[in-house]
C-alpha positions in Angstrom: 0.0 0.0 0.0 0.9 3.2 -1.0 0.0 6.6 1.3 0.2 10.0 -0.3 -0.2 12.7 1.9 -2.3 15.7 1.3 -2.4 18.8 3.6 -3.6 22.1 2.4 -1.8 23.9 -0.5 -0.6 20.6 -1.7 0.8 20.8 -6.0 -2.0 18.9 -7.7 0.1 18.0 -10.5 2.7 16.2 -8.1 0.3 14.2 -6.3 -2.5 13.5 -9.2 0.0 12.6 -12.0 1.9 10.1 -10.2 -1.0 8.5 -8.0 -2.9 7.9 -11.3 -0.1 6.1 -13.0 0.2 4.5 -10.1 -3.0 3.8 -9.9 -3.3 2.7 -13.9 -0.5 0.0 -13.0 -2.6 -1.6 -10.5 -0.9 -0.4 -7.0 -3.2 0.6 -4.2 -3.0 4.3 -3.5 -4.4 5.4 -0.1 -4.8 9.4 0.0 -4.6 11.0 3.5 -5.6 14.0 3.9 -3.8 15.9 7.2 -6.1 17.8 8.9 -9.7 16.5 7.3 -10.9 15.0 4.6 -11.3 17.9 2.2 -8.0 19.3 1.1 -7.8 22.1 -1.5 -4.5 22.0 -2.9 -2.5 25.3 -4.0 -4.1 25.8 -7.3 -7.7 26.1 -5.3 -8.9 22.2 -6.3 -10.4 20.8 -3.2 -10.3 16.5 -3.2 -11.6 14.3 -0.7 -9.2 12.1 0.4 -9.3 8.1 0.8 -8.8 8.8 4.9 -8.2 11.4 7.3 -4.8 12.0 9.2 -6.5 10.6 12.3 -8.1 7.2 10.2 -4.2 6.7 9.2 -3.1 6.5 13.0 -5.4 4.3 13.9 -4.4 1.5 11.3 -0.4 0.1 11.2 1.5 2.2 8.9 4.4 -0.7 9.1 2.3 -2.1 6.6 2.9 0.5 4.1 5.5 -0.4 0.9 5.6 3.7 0.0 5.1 7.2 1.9 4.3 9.6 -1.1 4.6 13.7 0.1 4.2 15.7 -2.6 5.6 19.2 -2.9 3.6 22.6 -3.4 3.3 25.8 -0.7 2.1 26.0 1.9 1.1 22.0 1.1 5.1 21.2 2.0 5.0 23.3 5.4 1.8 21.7 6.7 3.0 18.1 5.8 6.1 19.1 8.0 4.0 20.4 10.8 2.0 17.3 11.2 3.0 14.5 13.3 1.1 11.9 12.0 3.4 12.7 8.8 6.6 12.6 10.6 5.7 9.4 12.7 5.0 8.0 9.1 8.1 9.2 7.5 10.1 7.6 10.2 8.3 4.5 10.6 9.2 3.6 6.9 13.2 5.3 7.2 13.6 2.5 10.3 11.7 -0.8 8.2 13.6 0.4 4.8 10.3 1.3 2.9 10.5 4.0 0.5 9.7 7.2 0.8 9.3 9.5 -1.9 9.2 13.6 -1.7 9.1 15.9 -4.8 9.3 19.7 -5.7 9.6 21.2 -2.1 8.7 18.8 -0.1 12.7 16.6 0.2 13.2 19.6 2.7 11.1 17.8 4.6 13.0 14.8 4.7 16.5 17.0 5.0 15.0 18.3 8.2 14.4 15.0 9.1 18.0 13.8 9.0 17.1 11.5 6.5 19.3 12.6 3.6 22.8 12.5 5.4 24.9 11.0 2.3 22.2 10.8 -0.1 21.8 12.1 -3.6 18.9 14.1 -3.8 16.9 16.9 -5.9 14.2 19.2 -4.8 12.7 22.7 -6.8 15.3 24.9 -6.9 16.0 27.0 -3.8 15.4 24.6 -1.3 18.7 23.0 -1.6 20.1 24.2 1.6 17.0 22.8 3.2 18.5 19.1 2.4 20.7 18.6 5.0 23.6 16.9 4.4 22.7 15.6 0.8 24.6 15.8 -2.3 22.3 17.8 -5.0 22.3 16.3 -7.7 21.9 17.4 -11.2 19.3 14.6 -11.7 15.6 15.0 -12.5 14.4 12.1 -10.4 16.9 10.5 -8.0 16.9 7.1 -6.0 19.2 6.6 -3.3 18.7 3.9 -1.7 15.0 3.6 0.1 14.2 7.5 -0.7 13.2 8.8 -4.1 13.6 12.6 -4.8 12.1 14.9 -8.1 12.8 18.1 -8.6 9.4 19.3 -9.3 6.0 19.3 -11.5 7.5 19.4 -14.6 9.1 16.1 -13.7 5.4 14.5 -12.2 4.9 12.0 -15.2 8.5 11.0 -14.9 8.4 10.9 -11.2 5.4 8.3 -11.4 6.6 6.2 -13.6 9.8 5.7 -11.6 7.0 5.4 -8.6 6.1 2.6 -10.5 9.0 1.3 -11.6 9.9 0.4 -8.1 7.1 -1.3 -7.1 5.7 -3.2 -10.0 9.2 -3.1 -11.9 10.1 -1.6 -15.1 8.3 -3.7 -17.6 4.8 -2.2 -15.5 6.6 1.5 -16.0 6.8 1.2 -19.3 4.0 -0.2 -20.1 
């Protein structure tokens, strides 16, 4: 199972783009929205989310194979403010389960610690906020359990890596 976070001000392209080719390859795609279960992301498009913030703590996020956080303002900032998030993000950091974070939103797992001596990418100016990675000049980066994109005009490519890694490339491609 795959969880995407959504909190308020979230970049609809990064979360919609990649959670329907996701969802196309046959992966199941839990949104969660923080704080309710009506988000309206940056662009003013409210969703209703699979769950709420407070449904996701009462089930076993160990169970999850992906934490998705999509990027956007102020969408990264009150992703980073919610615990539930957090207790997510390191849930899946200590059982080796990815985590993926694009646009703004690697600051999050910079903050974290969770970049020391990984390769990342973010949108540009928020590289300081990845503390102690190396930037890289990359698009869309693995390294080792956490995948990184620099942003929405990488969503497409972003998903299909998404998928890549968790139905294989042969599903990606397809």
């Amino acid at each position: 199972m795959v969880y995407l976070f959504l909190a308020e001000g979230f970049e609809e392209i990064e979360a919609f783009c990649p959670l329907d080719l996701m969802r196309r390859a046959g992966l199941e795609v839990a949104t969660v929205g923080v704080g309710g279960e009506y988000i309206t992301g940056a662009h003013a498009i409210t969703v209703r989310a699979d769950m709420t913030d407070a449904e996701f703590s009462a089930v076993s996020n160990r169970e999850a194979d992906m934490i998705f956080l999509p990027g956007g303002m102020p969408g990264t900032l009150n992703l980073g403010a919610s615990e539930t998030v957090r207790d997510a993000i390191r849930s899946a950091a200590e059982d080796k389960k990815y985590i993926a974070a694009i646009c703004a939103a690697p600051s999050i797992l910079g903050d974290m610690g969770l970049l020391l001596g990984k390769e990342a990418i973010c949108y540009p100016g928020f590289e300081k906020q990845l503390v102690g990675a190396t930037i890289s000049e990359k698009r869309v980066v693995l390294d080792g359990n956490i995948l990184t994109a620099a942003g929405m005009g990488v969503a497409m490519e972003f998903g299909l890596a998404l998928v890549a890694l968790l139905q294989g490339k042969e599903a990606a491609e397809r």
